[in-house]
Structures are given as structure tokens and as C-alpha cells.
C-alpha positions in Angstrom: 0.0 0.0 0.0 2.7 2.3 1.1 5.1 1.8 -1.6 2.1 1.8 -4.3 0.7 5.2 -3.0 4.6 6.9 -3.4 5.3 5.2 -6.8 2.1 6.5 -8.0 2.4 10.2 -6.5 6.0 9.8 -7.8 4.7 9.9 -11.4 2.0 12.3 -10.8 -0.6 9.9 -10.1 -3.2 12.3 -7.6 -4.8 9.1 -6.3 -1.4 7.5 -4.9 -2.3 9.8 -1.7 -5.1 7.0 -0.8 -2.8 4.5 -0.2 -1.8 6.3 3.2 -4.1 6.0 6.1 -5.5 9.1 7.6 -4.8 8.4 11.2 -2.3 9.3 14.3 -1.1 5.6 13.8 -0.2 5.9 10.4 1.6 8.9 11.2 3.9 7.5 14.3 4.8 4.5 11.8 5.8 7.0 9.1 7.6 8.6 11.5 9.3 5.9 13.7 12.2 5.5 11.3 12.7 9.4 10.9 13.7 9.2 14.4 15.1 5.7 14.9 18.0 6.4 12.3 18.9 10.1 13.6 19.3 8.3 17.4 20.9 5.5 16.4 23.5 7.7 14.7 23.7 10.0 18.1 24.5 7.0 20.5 27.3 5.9 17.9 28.3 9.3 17.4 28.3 9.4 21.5 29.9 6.1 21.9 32.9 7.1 19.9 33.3 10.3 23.0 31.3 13.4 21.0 28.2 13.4 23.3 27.6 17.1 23.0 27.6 16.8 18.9 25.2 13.7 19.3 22.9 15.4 21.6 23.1 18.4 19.0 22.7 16.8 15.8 19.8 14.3 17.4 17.8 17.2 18.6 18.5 19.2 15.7 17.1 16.3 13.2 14.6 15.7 15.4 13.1 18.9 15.7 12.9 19.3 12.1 11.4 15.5 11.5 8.8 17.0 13.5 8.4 20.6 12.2 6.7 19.1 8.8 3.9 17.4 10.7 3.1 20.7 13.0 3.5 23.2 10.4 1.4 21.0 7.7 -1.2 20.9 10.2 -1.6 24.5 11.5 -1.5 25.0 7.5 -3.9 22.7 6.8 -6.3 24.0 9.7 -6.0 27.4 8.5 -7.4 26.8 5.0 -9.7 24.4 6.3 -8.2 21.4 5.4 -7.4 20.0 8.9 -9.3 16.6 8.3 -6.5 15.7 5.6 -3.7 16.6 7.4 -2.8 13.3 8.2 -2.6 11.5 5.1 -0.7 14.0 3.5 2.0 14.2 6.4 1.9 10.8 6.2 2.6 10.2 2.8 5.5 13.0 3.0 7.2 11.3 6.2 7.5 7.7 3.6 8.7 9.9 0.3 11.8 10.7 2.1 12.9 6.8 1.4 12.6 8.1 -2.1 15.7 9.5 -1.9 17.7 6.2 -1.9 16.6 5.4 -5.6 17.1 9.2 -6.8 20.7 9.4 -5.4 21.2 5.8 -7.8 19.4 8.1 -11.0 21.9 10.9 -10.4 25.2 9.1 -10.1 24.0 7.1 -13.3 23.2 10.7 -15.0 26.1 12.2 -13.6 28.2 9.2 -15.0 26.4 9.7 -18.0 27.3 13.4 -18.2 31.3 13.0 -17.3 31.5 10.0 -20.0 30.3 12.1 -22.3 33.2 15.0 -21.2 31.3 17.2 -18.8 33.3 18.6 -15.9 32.9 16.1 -13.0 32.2 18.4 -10.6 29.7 19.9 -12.7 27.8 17.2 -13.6 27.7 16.5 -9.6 25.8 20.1 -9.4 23.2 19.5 -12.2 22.8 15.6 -10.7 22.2 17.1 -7.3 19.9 20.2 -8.7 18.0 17.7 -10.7 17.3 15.5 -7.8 16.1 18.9 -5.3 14.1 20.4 -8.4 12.0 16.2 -8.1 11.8 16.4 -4.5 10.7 19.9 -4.1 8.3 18.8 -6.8 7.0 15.8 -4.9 6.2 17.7 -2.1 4.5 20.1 -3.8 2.3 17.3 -5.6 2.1 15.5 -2.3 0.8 18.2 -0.5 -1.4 19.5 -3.5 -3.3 16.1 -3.9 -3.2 15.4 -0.1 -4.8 18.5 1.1 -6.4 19.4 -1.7 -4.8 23.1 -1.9 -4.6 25.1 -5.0 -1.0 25.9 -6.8 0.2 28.7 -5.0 -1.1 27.3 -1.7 0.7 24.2 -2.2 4.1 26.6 -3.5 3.8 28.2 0.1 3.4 25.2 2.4 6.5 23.9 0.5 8.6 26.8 1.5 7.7 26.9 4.8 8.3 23.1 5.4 12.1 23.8 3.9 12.4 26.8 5.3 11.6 25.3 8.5 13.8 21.9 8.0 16.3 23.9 6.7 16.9 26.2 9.9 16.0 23.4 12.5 18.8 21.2 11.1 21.4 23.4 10.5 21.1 26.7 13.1 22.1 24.4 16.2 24.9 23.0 14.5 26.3 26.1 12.7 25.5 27.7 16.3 27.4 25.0 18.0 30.6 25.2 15.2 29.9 29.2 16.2 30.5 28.9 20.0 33.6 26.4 19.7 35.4 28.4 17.5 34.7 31.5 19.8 36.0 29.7 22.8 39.2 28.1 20.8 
């Protein structure tokens, strides 16, 4: 069910999004791994004697795991939408396992693109824009077809949610990098 409704939201399909359930149990399973992996990585990082940086990064990357569900919803309640919140948070929590697959499309394009004599790191740059341009894409269909937002709606919940992820994963760490180098 799960990995029919992405493949078909992947190509544009509308009705993928009712392959996700629209409940708080289908969220906390979308978002168990989102957490799992990010902790995991924090006691290893903590084991090896960084404890600080684990602590960091975890609440960093968990923070932001969870800023998509809380801003998606306060959007979603605000243009009246709140019953399909859910589902589309859902179905955004799974796309991020998308990104195995993409990376594979973009070192085969970017191997394409150096074969036939482009720059390497260049064809790194346009490998890596292609595969933001699809996800920023996919989560401006997702949301579209989950909450059943207009275009512009749809362009604005998707630049919050980066915006968001974007600040709640890097500001602690940059702050962190900040404060040690002050101190050094």
C-alpha cells in the first residue's frame, strides 16, 4: 500500500495519496524510522566520546522531522483542510525513502554526463539540482493532492516546510561550530 501510493504520487498519479491512512497511527509509523535512524546515529556518534555533537545533531534532526507534521497541520487547519492533514504528512514522512533510488538516478546521469566529457564536478551540481528540483516537486504534488490546496497554496506550504527543515537542522549546529570556535 505504502510503496504503491509513493510510486504512484512519484509519477504524478493524484490518487497515490489513498494508499496512506488518515490516522495518528499511520503517522507515528511513518515517523518511527525518521527518528530511529537520527538516534541510532547520536548514541554511535556518542559512543565514539562526542556526546555534546550527538545530543546536537539528534535534537537538531529531530526537531525538524517534526516541524513538517506541526507546520502541515496548523496549514492545513487554516485553510480548512485539517481533516486531511494526516494522510498528506503521512505520505511525506515515507517519500523521504525516495531518496535512496534518486541518489542511484543521479550518479548514473552524472556518470552519463562525465562520459560524455562534462566537468565532473559539474555534472555533480546538475545531478544534485535535478534530484532537489523532483523532490521539491514531490512535495508540492504530495501536499497538493493530499490537502487538496490550490498551486500557490501548495508553493507556500513547501517553502515553509524547507524553510523550517532547513533552519531546524542546521542553526544548532552552525550555532554550535559558532560557539567552539569562539571559545578556541
Amino acid at each position: 500500500m505504502i510503496l504503491r501510493g509513493l510510486l504512484l504520487l512519484a509519477r504524478g498519479r493524484a490518487i497515490g495519496i489513498k494508499e496512506f491512512a488518515n490516522s495518528s497511527d499511520a503517522l507515528a509509523a511513518s515517523l518511527a524510522p525518521l527518528i530511529a535512524f537520527p538516534l541510532v546515529g547520536a548514541v554511535r556518534l556518542a559512543v565514539l566520546g562526542q556526546p555534546e555533537a550527538a545530543l546536537i545533531g539528534f535534537l537538531a534532526r529531530l526537531c525538524a522531522v517534526l516541524a513538517l507534521p506541526v507546520i502541515t497541520h496548523q496549514f492545513a487547519r487554516v485553510v480548512g483542510r485539517e481533516t486531511l492533514w494526516l494522510r498528506t504528512v503521512t505520505a511525506l514522512d515515507w517519500s523521504f525513502w525516495l531518496i535512496i533510488p534518486l541518489l542511484v538516478a543521479a550518479a548514473v546521469i552524472g556518470a552519463v554526463m562525465v562520459k560524455a566529457g562534462m566537468d565532473l564536478t559539474a555534472a555533480e551540481y546538475i545531478a544534485m539540482g535535478l534530484i532537489a528540483a523532483y523532490v521539491l516537486w514531490y512535495h508540492w504534488f504530495t501536499v497538493r493532492a493530499g490537502l487538496l490546496i490550490g498551486v500557490w497554496q501548495a508553493v507556500l506550504l513547501v517553502v515553509l516546510n524547507s524553510a523550517a527543515v532547513a533552519l531546524l537542522t542546521d542553526a544548532p549546529l552552525l550555532m554550535d561550530q559558532a560557539a567552539h570556535l569562539k571559545f578556541a
